[in-house]
C-alpha positions, -999 to +999 in steps of 0.1 A: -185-283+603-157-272+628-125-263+612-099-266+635-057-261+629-039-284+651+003-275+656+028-295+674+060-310+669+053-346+677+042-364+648+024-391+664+003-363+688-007-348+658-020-378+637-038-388+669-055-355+672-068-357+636-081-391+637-096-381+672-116-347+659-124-360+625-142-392+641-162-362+660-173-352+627-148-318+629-122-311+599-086-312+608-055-290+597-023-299+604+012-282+612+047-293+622+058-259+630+049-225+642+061-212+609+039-235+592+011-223+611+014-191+603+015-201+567-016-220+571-034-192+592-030-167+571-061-139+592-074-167+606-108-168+585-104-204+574-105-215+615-125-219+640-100-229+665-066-235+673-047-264+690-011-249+701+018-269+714+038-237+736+068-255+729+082-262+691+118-261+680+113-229+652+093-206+668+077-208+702+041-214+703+038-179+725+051-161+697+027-182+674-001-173+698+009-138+697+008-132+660-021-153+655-037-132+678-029-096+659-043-113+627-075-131+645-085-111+681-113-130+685-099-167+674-095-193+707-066-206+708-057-239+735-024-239+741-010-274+753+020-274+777+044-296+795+033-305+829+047-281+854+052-255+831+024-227+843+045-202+838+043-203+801+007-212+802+002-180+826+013-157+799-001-175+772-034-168+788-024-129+790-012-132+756-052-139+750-049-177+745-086-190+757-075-222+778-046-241+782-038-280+787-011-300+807+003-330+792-008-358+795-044-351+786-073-373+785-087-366+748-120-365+761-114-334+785-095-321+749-126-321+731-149-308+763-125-274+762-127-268+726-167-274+723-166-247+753-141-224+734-162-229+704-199-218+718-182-189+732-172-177+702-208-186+689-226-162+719-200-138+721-205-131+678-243-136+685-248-111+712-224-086+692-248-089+661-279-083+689-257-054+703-253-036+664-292-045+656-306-030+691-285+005+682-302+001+648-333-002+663-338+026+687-351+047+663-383+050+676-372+051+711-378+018+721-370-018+702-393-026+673-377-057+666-372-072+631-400-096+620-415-084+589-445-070+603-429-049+630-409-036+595-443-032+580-456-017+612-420+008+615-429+019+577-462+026+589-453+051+623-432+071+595-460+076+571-489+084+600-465+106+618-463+132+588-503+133+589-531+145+617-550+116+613-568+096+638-553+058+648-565+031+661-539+005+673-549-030+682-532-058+698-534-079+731-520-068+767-486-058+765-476-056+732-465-024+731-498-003+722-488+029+734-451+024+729-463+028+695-488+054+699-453+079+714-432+069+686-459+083+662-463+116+684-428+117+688-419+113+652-440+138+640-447+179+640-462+174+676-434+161+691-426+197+706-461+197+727-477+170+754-489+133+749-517+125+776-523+093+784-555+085+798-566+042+807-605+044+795-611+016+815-592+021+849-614+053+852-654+053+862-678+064+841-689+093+864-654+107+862-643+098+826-659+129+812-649+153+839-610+136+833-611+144+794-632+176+792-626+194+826-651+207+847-658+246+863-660+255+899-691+237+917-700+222+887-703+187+913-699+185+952-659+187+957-656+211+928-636+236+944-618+252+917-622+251+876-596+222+866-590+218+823-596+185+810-572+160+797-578+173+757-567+211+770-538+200+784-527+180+754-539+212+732-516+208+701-504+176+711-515+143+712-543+123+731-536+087+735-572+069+745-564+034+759-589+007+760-613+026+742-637-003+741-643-001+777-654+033+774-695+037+779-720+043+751-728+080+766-692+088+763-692+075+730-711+100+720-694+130+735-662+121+721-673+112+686-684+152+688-652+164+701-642+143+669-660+164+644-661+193+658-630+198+675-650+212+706-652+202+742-676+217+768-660+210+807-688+198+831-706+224+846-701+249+817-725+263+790-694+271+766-674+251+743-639+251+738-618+250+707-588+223+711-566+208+683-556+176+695-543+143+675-561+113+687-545+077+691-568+053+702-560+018+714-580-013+723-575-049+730-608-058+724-624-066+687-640-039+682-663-046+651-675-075+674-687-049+697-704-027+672-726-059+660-732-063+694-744-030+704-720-018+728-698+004+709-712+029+681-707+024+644-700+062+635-672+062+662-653+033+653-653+041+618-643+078+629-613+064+650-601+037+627-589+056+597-557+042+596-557+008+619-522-008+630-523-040+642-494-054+667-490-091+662-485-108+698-454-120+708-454-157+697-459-148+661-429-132+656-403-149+679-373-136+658-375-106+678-368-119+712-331-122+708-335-081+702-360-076+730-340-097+754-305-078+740-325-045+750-340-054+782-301-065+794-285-035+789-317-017+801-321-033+832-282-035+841-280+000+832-303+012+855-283-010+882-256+007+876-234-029+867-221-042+840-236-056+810-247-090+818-246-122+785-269-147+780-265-183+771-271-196+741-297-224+760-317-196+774-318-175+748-333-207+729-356-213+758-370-174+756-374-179+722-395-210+722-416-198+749-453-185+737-452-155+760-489-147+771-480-115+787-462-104+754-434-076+755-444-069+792-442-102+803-407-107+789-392-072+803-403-087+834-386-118+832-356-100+821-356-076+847-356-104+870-330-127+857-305-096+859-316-088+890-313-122+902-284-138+887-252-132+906-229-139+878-226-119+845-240-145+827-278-152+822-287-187+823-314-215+828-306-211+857-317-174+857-352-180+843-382-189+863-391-226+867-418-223+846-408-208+814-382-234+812-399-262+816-430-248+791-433-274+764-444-263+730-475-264+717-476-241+690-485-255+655-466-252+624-472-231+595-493-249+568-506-214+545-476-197+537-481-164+552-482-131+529-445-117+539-430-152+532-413-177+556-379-189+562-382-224+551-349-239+561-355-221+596-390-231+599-380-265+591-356-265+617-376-259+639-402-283+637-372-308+637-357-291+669-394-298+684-399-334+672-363-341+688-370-323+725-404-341+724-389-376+713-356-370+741-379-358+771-403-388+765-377-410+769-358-398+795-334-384+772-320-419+759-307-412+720-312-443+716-349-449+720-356-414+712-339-422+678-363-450+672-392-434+679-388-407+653-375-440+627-338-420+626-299-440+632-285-428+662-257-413+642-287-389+626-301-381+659-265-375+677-258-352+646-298-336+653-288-330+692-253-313+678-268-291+655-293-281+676-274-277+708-300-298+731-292-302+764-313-322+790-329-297+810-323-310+844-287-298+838-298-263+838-266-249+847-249-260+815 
C-alpha cells in the first residue's frame, strides 16, 4: 500500500485529499504545517510520497522541500502552487521536487502525477539493485545471472578450474557454452597461455584433422609450408571443441588418442607430437542418443564427459533477464559511446515473460537493438520488436516442485498475472467482463491490474 504525507494549510484541501487517495486504496498522512511535516517525516522511510503546498504560514514549503530532501534524496515530492506562481515552482524543481501542480487542479491529473512519481521511484530503485547485482556478477567475465542453477553452475567453474580435467558442456544455441568454457580457462592455472576455439561443425571433414593436428609441407596439394595444428598452438592452454557431435566417426577416433595419449601426429608426418592441452568440449546435441544410435563412439563420450555441466535455456530461469538486460544496456551504450540508457518497468516485464528461443544470444540481440534504436534514454515497448511484445505465453506452470525449490508466492503470482492478461486481451481489455470470466468482483480484478501493473498493449508507449 502507498503511503503518502499530504501538507497544506487549508483544512478543507487536506481532508479532501485524504478521502480522495484513501478511496484509491493509498494510506493518507496528514500535516497543517511545514513544522509538522518535518515532525512526521522524520528520514523519510515511513513515505512513499509527498504532497507539498509551497506556500504555509510557519515555514515555506521550499524550505520544507529542502530539508526533506537532505533527509530523503531519492523521496518525490509534488509541490502544489498558486497559479501564476512559476517562479517558486521553478526552484522547487531545482530544489529536487519531482513535479509541481497549479491550483486549481483536477484530482484526477493529481493522482495521474503521483502514480508517475511513484513508478519512478519503483524503476529507478529496481535498476539500481540490477546495477549492484551486474558488478557482483562479473566475476567470471561475463553475467552468470542468479537462478539457482547458474549458482550451482558458478560453484561448479570454481571447482573444475583448479583441476585438468576434461568437460563437456551441454545446452541449446546460445546459451552461453563457451562463455563458460573461458571462465573455466580463465579461472584457472592456464589462464596465462591460449584458448583455441575451433566450431567442429562449421569445418569439413577433409580439413578438420589438418585444422587440429597440423599438417607438414606437401603433405596435400596447396601444402606450401609446415603449419601447427590447433592443439600446438593452444600447447599448455586450453582447447575448446564446439559441437563435438557433429564431428565424424574417423575423427572420433583420432581425438579419443590424442585423449590418452596426449600425442598428435600433423598430416603428412610419421612423428608424433607431445602437447598438454585442457580440453572443453561442447555440444548441443544429446549425445548419449547418438552413441545408441551409432554415430558417436562410446569410449569418447565417456572420455569427454567426466565432469558434465549443463546450461539450462533461457526460459527456465527467467529471474535472470532483469541482469542480462542490465548488462547488455550498459554494454551496448558503452560501446556507443552514450549514456546509460533505463528501461521501463512494462518492458522489462515483457523480456521477462518472453520464452526466448534464441537464448542469451537472442536477447543481446534484442538489446543491442533497442539501444541502438530508441532515441530517448529510456527503453520501452516501444523499443522492442513487434513480435516479442505481442508473444503470448504459453509456458506451463510448475506442478513437481523442482529440486532447488520454488518461490511460491512469486510463482503464484505469476500464474495470476497470466490468467489476468489472458482474461483482459480476450475481452478487449474490458475489467468488467474479464472479471467475470475468471468468477472475480471487479474491485478484485482492478486491485489484480494494480498490483500487477498491466497495461493494454496497444498503448505501447505508456
Amino acid at each position: 500500500m502507498n503511503n503518502i504525507l499530504v501538507v497544506d494549510d487549508e483544512p478543507n484541501l487536506r481532508q479532501l485529499l485524504k478521502l480522495y487517495f484513501e478511496q484509491k486504496g493509498w494510506e493518507v498522512t496528514l500535516a497543517a504545517s511545514g513544522t509538522e511535516a518535518l515532525n512526521l517525516f522524520e528520514d523519510g522511510s515511513a513515505f512513499q510520497l509527498v504532497i507539498l503546498d509551497i506556500k504555509m504560514p510557519d515555514i515555506s514549503g521550499l524550505e520544507v522541500l529542502i530539508e526533506m530532501k537532505k533527509r530523503s534524496p531519492i523521496i518525490p515530492v509534488i509541490m502544489i502552487t498558486a497559479f501564476g506562481s512559476h517562479t517558486g515552482a521553478l526552484e522547487a524543481l531545482r530544489q529536487g521536487a519531482y513535479d509541481y501542480i497549479t491550483k486549481p487542479f483536477e484530482l484526477e491529473e493529481l493522482y495521474f502525477r503521483a502514480q508517475k512519481a511513484l513508478e519512478k521511484v519503483a524503476l529507478e530503485k529496481e535498476i539500481y539493485e540490477l546495477r549492484e547485482e551486474t558488478q557482483e556478477k562479473i566475476k567470471y567475465g561475463f553475467i552468470l545471472g542468479k537462478s539457482p542453477a547458474m549458482l550451482k553452475i558458478a560453484g561448479m567453474i570454481e571447482k573444475v578450474s583448479k583441476v585438468p580435467t576434461t568437460v563437456l558442456i551441454t545446452g541449446e544455441s546460445g546459451t552461453g557454452k563457451e562463455l563458460i568454457a573461458k571462465a573455466i580457462h580463465n579461472l584457472g592455472p592456464r589462464k596465462n597461455y591460449r584458448f583455441v576455439s575451433i566450431n567442429c561443425g562449421a569445418i569439413p571433414e577433409t580439413l578438420l584433422e589438418s585444422e587440429l593436428f597440423g599438417y607438414e609441407k606437401g603433405a596435400f596439394t596447396g601444402a606450401l609450408k609446415s603449419t601447427p595444428g590447433l592443439f600446438q598452438v593452444a600447447d599448455k592452454g586450453t582447447i575448446f571443441l564446439d559441437e563435438i557431435g557433429e564431428m565424424s566417426l574417423p575423427m572420433q577416433v583420432k581425438l579419443l588418442r590424442v585423449l590418452q595419449d596426449r600425442m598428435i601426429r600433423p598430416v603428412g608426418s610419421t612423428k608424433d607430437i607431445e602437447v598438454d592441452v585442457r580440453v572443453i568440449a561442447a555440444t548441443n546435441q544429446n549425445l548419449e542418443n547418438l552413441v545408441q544410435e551409432k554415430r558417436f563412439r562410446e569410449d569418447l563420450y565417456y572420455r569427454i564427459n567426466v565432469i558434465h555441466i549443463n546450461i539450462p535455456p533461457l526460459r527456465q530461469r527467467k529471474e535472470d533477464v532483469p541482469v542480462l538486460v542490465q548488462a547488455f544496456i550498459k554494454k551496448f551504450c558503452e560501446k556507443m559511446g552514450i549514456l546509460e540508457k533505463k528501461i521501463s518497468l512494462d518492458a522489462m516485464r515483457i523480456l521477462e515473460n518472453y520464452p526466448w528461443p534464441g537464448n542469451i544470444r537472442e536477447l543481446e540481440n534484442v538489446i543491442e537493438r533497442a539501444v541502438t534504436l530508441e532515441p530517448t534514454n529510456v527503453i520501452r515497448l516501444s523499443s522492442l520488436p513487434h513480435h516479442i511484445v505481442t508473444t503470448p505465453i504459453k509456458e506451463a506452470p510448475i506442478i513437481d516442485l523442482p529440486e532447488e525449490g520454488i518461490d511460491l508466492q512469486r510463482h503464484l503470482d505469476e500464474i495470476t498475472k497470466r490468467l489476468i492478461l489472458q482474461a483482459l486481451e480476450r475481452t478487449n481489455w474490458n475489467q468488467t467482463k474479464a472479471a467475470k470470466l475468471l468468477k472475480l468482483s471487479f474491485r478484485s480484478m482492478r486491485y489484480y491490474v494494480q498490483k500487477f501493473n498491466l497495461k493494454s498493449l496497444h498503448n505501447i508507449d505508456d
